[in-house]
C-alpha positions in Angstrom: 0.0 0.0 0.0 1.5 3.1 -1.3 2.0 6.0 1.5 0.1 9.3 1.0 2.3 12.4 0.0 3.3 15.0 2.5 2.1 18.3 1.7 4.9 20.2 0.3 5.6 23.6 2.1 5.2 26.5 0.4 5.5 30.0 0.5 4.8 33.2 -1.0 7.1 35.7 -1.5 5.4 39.2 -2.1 6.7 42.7 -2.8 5.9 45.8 -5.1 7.8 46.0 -7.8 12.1 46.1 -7.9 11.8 45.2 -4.1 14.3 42.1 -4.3 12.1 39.0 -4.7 13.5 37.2 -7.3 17.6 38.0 -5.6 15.9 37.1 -2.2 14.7 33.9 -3.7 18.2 33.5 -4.9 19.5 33.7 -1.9 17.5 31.2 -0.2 17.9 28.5 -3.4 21.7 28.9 -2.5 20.9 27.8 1.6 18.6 24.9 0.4 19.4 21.4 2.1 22.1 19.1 0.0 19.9 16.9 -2.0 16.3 18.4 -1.6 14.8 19.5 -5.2 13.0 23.1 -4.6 10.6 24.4 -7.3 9.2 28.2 -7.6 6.5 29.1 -10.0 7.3 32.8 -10.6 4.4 35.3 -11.9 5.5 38.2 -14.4 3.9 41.8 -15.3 5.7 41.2 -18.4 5.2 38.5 -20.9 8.9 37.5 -21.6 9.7 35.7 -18.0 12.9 36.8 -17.0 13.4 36.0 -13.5 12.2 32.2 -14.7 15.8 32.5 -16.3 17.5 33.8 -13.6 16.1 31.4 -11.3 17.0 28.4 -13.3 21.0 29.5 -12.7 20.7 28.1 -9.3 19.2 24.2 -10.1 15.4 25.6 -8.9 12.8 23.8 -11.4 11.3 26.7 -12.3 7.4 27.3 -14.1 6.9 30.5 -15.3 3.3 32.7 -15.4 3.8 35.5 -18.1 1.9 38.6 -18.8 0.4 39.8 -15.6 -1.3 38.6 -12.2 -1.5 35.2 -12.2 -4.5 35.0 -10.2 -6.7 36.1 -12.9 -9.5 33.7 -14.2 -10.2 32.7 -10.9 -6.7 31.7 -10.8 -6.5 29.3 -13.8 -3.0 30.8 -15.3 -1.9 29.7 -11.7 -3.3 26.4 -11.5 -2.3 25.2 -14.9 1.1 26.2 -14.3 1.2 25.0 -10.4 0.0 21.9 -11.2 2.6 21.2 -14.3 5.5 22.0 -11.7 4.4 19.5 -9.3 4.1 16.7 -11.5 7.3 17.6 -13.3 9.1 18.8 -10.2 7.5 16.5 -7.1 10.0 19.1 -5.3 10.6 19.3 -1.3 10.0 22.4 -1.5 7.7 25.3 -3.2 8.1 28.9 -3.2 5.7 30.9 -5.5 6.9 35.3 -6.6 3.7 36.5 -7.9 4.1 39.8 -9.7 5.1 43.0 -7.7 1.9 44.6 -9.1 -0.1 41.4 -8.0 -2.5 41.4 -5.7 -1.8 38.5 -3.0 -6.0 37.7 -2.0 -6.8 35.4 -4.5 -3.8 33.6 -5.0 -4.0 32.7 -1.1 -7.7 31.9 -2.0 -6.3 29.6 -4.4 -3.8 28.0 -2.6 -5.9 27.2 0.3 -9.6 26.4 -1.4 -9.9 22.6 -1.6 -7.6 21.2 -4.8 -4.8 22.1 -2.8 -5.9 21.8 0.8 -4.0 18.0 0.9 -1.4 18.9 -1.9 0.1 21.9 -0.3 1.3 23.1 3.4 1.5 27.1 3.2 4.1 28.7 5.8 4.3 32.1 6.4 3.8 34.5 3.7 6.9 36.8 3.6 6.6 40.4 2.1 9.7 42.5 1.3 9.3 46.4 1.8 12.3 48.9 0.6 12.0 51.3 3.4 13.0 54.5 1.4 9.3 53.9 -0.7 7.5 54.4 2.7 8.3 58.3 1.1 6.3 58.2 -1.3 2.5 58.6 -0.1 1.6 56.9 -3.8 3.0 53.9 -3.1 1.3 53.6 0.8 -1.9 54.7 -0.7 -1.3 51.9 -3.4 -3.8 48.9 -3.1 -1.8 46.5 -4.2 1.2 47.4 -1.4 -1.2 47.4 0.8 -2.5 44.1 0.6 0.9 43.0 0.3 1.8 44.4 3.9 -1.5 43.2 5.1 -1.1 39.6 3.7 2.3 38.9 5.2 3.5 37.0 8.5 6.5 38.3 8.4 7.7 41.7 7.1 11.4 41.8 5.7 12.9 45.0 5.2 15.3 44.8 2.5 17.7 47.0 0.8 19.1 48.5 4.3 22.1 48.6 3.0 20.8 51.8 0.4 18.5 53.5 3.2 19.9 56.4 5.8 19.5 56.0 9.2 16.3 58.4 9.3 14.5 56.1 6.5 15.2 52.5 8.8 14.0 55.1 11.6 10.6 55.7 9.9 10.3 51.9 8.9 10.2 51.1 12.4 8.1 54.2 13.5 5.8 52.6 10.1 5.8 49.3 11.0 4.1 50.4 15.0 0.9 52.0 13.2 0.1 48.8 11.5 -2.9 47.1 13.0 -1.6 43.7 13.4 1.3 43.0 15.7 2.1 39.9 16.0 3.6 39.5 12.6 7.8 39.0 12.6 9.5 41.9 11.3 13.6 41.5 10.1 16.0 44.1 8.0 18.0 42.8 5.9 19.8 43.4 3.0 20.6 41.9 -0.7 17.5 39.8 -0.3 19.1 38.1 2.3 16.1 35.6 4.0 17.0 32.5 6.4 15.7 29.8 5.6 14.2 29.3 9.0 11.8 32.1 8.6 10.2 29.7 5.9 9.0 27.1 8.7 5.5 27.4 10.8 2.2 27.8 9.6 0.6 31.0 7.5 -2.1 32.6 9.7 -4.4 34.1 7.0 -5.0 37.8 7.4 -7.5 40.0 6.2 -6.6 42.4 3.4 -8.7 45.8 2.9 -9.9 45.4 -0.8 -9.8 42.0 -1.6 -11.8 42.4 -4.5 -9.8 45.7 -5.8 -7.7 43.6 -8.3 -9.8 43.4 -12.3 -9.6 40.0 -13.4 -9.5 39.3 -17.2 -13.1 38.9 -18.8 -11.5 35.5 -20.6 -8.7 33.3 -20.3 -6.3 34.0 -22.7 -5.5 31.2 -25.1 -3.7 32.9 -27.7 -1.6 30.0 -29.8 1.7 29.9 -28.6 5.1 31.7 -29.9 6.6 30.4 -33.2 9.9 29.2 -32.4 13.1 31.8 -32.7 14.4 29.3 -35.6 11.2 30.2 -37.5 10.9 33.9 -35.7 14.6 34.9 -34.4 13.3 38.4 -33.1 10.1 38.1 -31.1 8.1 41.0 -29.6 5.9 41.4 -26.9 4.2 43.9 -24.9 1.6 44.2 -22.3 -0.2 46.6 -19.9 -1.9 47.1 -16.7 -2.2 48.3 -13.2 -0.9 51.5 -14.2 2.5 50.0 -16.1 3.6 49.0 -19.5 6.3 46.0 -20.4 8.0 46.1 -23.8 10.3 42.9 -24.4 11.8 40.7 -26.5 12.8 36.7 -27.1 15.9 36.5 -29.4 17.2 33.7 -31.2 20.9 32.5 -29.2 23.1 33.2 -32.4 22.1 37.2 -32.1 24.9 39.1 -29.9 24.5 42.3 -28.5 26.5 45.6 -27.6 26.5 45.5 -23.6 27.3 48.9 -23.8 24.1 49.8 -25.8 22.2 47.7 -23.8 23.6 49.3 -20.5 22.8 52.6 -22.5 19.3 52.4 -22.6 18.9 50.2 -19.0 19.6 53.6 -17.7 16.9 55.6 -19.4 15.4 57.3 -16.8 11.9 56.6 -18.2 11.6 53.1 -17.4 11.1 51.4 -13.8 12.8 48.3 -14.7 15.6 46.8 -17.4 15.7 42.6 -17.1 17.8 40.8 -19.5 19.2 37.5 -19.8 21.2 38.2 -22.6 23.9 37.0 -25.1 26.1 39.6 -25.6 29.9 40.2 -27.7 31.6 39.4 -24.0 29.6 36.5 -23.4 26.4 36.1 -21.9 25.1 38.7 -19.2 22.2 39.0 -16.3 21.2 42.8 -16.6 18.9 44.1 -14.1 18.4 47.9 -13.4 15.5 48.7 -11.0 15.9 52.6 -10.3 18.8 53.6 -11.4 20.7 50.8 -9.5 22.3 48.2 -12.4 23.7 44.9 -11.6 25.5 43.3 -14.5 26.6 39.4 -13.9 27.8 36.7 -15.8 25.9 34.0 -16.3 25.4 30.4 -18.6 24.1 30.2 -21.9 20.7 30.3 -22.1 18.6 28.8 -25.0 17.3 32.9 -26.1 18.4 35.9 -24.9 15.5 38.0 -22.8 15.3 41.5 -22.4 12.1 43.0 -20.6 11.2 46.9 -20.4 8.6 48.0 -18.0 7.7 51.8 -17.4 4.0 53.9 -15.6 4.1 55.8 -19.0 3.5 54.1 -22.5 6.4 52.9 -24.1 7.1 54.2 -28.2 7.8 50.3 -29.2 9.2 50.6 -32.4 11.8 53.4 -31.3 12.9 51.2 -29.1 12.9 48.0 -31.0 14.8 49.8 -33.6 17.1 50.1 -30.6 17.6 47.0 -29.4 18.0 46.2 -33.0 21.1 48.7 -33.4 22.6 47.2 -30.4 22.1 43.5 -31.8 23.7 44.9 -35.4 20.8 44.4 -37.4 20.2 47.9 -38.2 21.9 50.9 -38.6 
């Protein structure tokens, strides 16, 4: 007689957007026990996935949810994809990144409603906070922050490293006006997390709008990409919550100028820069969130991913004939 599974634990990791999720997650994949397999299904506002890539650089099995919250549809992006990284993974271990613009209500509706209730144990849900945001009254008037904070068990945060001793001062002053207490509260910075703050139980908590998030009318089954053999230079953009993504899946073979690509990472209209990309030095993890940029080394990947997300529209064929200076395909 065959023994029934153990739940796997899971967690979610929340935070707006350029907070440090995807590094944090890093960060813990690098602490995980010799020999235990650890999956994360990571949720995008953009449709080109690049923190899937990123992620795969340190063993994770990885399942990537594109294109915006992945609780929309009453969470069947989610589902679908949760579901294919079980059976492919059967990991340890399962930590989920939903989009910084996400909100966190139904995905824990999800998680906890009854096709999961036996399949998954949820510990506490861990939301990241860059304390120099808490100065900007849009962003704590934001619904989706606020949900965030509210959701959490224990509130990390991160980034002390860049903050003055006034802004870790008004985190803390913050942190004593929020109505629940009795959530865990740690600084750290780089994304640092310990491991041990992913043990215990979630305590659900109640979030002020849990209906404030617009789900999609339809699920959306368009047909899915040609490959880049077909289609080397693939483009795709998407909007919502107040944001717009621009990026790009590129065929392997295609190189790029780093220094053009640095170039336009630092325009100062865009909140974030992602790439996983092959470049004339070799192959390069961009990330500019802003106007911090991070530029690693990294393995070859099977496409080169570059992701452009700003609050104003983006002009997308300006910037695609950029990209395509930079890759030597136009002048």
């Amino acid at each position: 007689m065959s023994s029934i599974p153990r739940p796997i634990p899971t967690n979610l990791i929340l935070g707006f957007l350029g907070v440090g999720k995807t590094t944090a997650i890093l960060d813990l994949l690098r602490q995980k026990p010799e020999g235990e397999t650890w999956a994360v299904l990571v949720n995008e506002f953009g449709e080109v996935g690049i923190d899937g890539a990123i992620l795969e650089t340190e063993g994770a099995v990885v399942r990537e949810v594109p294109g915006g919250c992945m609780c929309c549809v009453a969470g069947l992006p989610m589902q679908i994809g949760l579901n294919q990284l079980i059976a492919r993974a059967k990991p340890d271990r399962l930590l989920i990144e939903p989009t910084g613009l996400g909100h966190p209500s139904q995905i824990l509706d999800t998680l906890t409603g009854e096709h999961y209730q036996d399949v998954l144990a949820l510990g506490p849900v861990i939301t990241l906070v860059d304390p120099r945001k808490l100065e900007n009254p849009k962003v704590l008037e934001n619904v989706q922050f606020r949900d965030q904070i509210e959701a959490a068990d224990i509130l990390v945060a991160n980034k002390s490293d860049l903050c003055t001793a006034q802004q870790l001062s008004a985190f803390e002053d913050w942190v004593a006006t929020l109505p629940l207490t009795k959530r865990a509260v740690y600084t750290t910075s780089q994304g640092h997390l310990a491991p041990e703050w992913l043990d215990g139980e979630m305590e659900r908590q109640p979030v002020s709008s849990p209906d404030a998030h617009q789900q999609r009318a339809a699920l959306d089954l368009r047909p899915p990409a040609p490959s880049l053999d077909e289609q080397p230079w693939q483009r795709m953009t998407n909007r919502g919550q107040g944001h717009y993504s621009l990026g790009w899946r590129i065929h392997p073979e295609i190189q790029f100028s780093e220094a053009s690509l640095l170039a336009t990472a630092m325009d100062e209209r865009l909140v974030r820069f992602k790439a996983v990309v092959h470049t004339l030095d070799g192959w390069r993890v961009i990330n500019q969130v802003e106007g911090a940029l991070t530029v690693q080394p990294c393995e070859p990947g099977e496409q080169s991913r570059i992701e452009l997300i700003s609050s104003e529209p983006l002009a997308e064929s300006d910037l695609d004939l950029e990209m395509k200076r930079a890759a030597g395909l136009a002048e």
